[in-house]
Each structure stands twice: as structure tokens, then as C-alpha cells.
C-alpha positions in Angstrom: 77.2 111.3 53.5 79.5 114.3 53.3 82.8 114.9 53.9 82.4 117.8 56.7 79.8 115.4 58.1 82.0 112.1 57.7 85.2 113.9 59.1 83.1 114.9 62.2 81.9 111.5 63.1 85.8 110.1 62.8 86.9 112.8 65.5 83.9 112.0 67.7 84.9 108.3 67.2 88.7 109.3 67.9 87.6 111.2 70.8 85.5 108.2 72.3 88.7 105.9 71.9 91.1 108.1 73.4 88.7 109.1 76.4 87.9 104.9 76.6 91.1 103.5 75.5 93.6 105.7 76.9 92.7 105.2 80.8 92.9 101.2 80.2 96.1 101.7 78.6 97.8 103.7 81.5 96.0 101.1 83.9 96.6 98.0 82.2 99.9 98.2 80.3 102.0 101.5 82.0 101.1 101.9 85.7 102.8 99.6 88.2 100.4 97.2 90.4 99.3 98.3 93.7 102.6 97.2 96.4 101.4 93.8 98.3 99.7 94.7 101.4 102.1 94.3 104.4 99.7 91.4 106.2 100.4 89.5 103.3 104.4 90.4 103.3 103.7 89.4 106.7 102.3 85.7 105.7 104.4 85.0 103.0 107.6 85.7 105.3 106.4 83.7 107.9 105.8 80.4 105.5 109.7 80.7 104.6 111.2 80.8 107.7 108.6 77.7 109.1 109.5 75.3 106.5 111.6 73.7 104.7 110.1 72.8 101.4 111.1 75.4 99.4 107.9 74.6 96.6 106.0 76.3 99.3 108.1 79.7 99.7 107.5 82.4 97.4 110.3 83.5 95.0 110.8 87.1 95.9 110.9 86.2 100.4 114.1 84.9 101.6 114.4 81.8 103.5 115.6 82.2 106.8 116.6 80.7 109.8 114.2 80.4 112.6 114.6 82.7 115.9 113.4 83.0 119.2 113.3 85.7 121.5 112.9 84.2 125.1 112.8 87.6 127.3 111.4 90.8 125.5 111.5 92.9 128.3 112.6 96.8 127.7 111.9 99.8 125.2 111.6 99.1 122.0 111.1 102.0 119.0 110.1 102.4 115.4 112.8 102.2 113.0 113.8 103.8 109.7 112.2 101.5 107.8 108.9 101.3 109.2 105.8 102.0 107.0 102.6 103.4 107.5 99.8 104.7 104.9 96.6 104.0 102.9 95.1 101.4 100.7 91.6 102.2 98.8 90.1 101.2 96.1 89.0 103.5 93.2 87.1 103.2 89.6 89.2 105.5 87.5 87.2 106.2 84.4 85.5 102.9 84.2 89.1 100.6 85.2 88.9 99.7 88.8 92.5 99.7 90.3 94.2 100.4 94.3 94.9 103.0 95.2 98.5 103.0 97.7 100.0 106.1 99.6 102.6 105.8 102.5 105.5 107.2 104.4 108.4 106.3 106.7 107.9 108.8 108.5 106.6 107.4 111.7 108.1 107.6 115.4 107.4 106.2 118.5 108.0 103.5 121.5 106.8 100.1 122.6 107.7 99.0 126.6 107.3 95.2 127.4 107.5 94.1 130.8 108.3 90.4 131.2 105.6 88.9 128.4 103.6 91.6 128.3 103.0 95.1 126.1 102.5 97.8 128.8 102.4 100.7 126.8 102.8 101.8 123.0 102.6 104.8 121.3 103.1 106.2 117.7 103.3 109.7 115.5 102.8 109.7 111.6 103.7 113.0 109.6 101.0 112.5 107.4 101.7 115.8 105.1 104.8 113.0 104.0 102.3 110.1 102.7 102.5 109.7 99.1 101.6 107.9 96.3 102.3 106.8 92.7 100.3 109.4 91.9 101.2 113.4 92.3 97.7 114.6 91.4 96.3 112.2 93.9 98.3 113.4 96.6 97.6 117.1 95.9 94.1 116.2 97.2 95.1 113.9 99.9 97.5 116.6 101.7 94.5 119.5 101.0 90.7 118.7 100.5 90.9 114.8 102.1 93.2 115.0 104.8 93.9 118.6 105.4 97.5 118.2 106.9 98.0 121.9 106.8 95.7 121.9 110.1 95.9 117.8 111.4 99.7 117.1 110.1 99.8 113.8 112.3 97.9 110.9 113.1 98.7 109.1 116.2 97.7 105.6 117.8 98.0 105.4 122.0 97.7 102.1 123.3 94.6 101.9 126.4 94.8 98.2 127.5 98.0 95.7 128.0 98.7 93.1 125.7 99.3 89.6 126.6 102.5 88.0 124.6 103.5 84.4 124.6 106.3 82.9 126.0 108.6 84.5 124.1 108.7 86.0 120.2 109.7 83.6 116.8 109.5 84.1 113.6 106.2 81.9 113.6 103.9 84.7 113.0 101.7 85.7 116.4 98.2 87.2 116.6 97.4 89.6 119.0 94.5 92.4 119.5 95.6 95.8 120.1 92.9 98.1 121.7 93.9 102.1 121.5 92.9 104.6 120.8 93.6 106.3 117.2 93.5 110.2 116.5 93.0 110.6 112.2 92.3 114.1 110.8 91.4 115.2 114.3 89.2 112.7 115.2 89.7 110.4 118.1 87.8 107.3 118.6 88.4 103.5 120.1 89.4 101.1 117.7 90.7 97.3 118.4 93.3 96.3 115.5 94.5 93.2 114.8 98.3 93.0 114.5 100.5 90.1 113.3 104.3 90.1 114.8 107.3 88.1 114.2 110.7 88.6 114.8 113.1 88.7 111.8 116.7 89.6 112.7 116.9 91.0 116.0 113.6 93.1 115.6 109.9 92.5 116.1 108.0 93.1 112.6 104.3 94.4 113.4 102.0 95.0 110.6 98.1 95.2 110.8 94.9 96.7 109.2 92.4 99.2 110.2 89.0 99.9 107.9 88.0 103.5 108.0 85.0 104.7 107.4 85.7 108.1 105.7 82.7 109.3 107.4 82.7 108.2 111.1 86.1 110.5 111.1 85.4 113.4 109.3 87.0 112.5 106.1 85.8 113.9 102.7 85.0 110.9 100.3 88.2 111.3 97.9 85.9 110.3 94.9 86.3 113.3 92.3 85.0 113.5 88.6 86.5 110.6 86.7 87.5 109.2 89.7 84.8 107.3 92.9 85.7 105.2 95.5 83.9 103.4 98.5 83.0 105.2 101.3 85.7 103.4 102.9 89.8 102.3 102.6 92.2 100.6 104.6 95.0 102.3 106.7 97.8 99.8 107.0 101.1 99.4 108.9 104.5 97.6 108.9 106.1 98.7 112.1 109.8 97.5 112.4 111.0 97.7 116.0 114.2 97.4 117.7 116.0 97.9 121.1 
């Protein structure tokens, strides 16, 4: 074989590695994991404050001390630390990994009368979502999600929810039917939300699957990059009085 020839095949094979290799290595050994997805910050949280064997408890929740919250009543709104924002899964050059973008950027109100949710409403600056990922978000805020010309998503709450006697920090199930405006797009959905009360506030995180299509969202997959035709927009809303 000769040289010129033997010298092409290395940088051919150097070129395969790096193209192979180098994505696993970002993925696998550099990037940070995906951030726990809020319904499960919700679960762990609740098995620490409702027992006390600590071998069940996991190492990063705190335990605390159970609550109850006998009379709801009144206005309650999003706090500062309230989080709302994405979660989809991508194959990024062969490696699958999560994708996470999200903001704190959220506003709004929640009015209880005696044990029951009455109204609810909530505003997300969405051109403030972001993600481990600058590249990424370049195409979220412009070809994706266009937040030049639909900067926020909002959720409006169409039928009363019933509460139990009261709020703990035993985690409580509840459907919330509303209606959800996303990219400009309005439509029904019923969510399931999870509540507990941690501290004075009620904590309320929950899922909604979206199917890029059914609301006018491009499919984010890109050369080197596919997804599903589908992610998950998730919530931790902390509220207070």
C-alpha cells in the first residue's frame, strides 16, 4: 500500500472516530443529566415528609414535618420560584439523551372558595425558556416556537376543582380541565396535577404531552439531531397567599 494512500485511510479513520466518538464523549462523560422531572420531585418529597424511616427517603429531599392546611380559602399566586418548560427526547448523532428547557418566568392567580378551586389562570414568557444548550434554544425562540410573534403561553382554568378537606403534605391528585393557548393555538386539555403543601405554600406540578403537530409546532428534529413527534411540557407551580 502506499504512503499517500495509507495516510488517507488514517484521516478517514480519524475522521470516523471523532464524528462517532466525540458526541458519546460530550454525552456520556461532559454534559450534565437531564434535571429530575418535577412529578418525581414531587413523589420523592412527599415519601419524606410521610414517614419516618429514613431508608426510604432519598438523600438529596429533606425530611420534614408534616402540615395541614384546614381552610384554603382566598387568592393565592405564583411565586418566584415557580417553574415551567419542556422535556423531549432527542437522538443526537446516534446517543439518545433529554432534552430540558425552562423558565421562572411565570405569573398568575389561583382563588379557592371554601374546598374548592374556582378559578385559575397563568402567563409564561416563553422567549425566557432555556436550556443547557444555547444552539438549542436559538431554534426554540425562532423556527420551533416563534416567540417573536406568540411570546406567551397561557393555561385558563374552565371547570371548578374539588379539594379535600383541607391540604397536607400527603401528596393529592386532582384533574385540572382548561384550556391551554401554546404557539397560538388554543385547545381543551385535562392535566393531571399533584399538590402538597410544603411550608406555608401549595406546591403544584403536573405533565402535559404535546403533540408538536395538533398545535402547530415544527418538529424540532434537525440534521444530526431527531426527536419524536412529541415532548412533555411540565410545571412546578409554587403558590402562596
Amino acid at each position: 500500500m502506499s504512503r499517500p494512500l495509507r495516510y488517507a485511510l488514517i484521516s478517514i479513520g480519524v475522521a470516523l472516530v471523532m464524528f462517532v466518538g466525540g458526541p458519546w464523549v460530550y454525552i456520556n462523560l461532559i454534559r450534565d443529566d437531564a434535571p429530575e422531572s418535577f412529578l418525581d420531585q414531587a413523589s420523592a418529597t412527599t415519601i419524606a415528609v410521610a414517614t419516618t424511616d429514613t431508608t426510604l427517603v432519598p438523600s438529596d429531599v429533606t425530611v420534614a414535618p408534616a402540615e395541614t392546611l384546614t381552610d384554603p380559602s382566598g387568592a393565592w399566586r405564583v411565586a418566584a420560584e415557580s417553574l415551567v418548560g419542556y422535556r423531549v427526547d432527542e437522538v443526537l448523532f446516534g446517543q439518545n439523551v433529554t432534552a430540558v428547557g425552562r423558565t421562572n418566568s411565570v405569573t398568575g392567580e389561583v382563588t379557592v372558595e371554601g374546598i374548592q378551586v374556582v378559578s385559575a389562570s397563568f402567563e409564561v414568557d416563553m422567549t425566557t425558556i432555556t436550556s443547557d444548550e444555547p444552539k438549542r434554544d436559538a431554534q426554540f425562540a425562532s423556527r420551533i416556537m416563534d416567540t417573536l410573534n406568540f411570546p406567551t403561553s397561557t393555561f385558563v382554568l374552565d371547570t371548578p376543582i374539588a379539594l379535600a378537606d383541607g391540604l397536607g403534605t400527603q401528596a393529592t391528585t386532582h384533574t385540572a380541565r382548561g384550556t391551554l393557548t401554546l404557539r397560538g393555538t388554543s385547545k381543551p386539555v385535562d392535566v393531571t396535577v399533584v399538590s402538597t403543601l410544603r411550608n406555608g405554600q401549595v406546591v403544584v406540578a403536573g405533565e402535559i404531552e404535546i403533540v408538536f403537530a395538533e398545535w402547530g409546532i415544527p418538529n424540532p428534529s434537525i440534521p444530526g439531531i431527531s426527536t419524536e413527534d412529541r415532548g412533555i411540557l411540565e410545571f412546578n407551580l409554587v403558590l402562596e397567599r
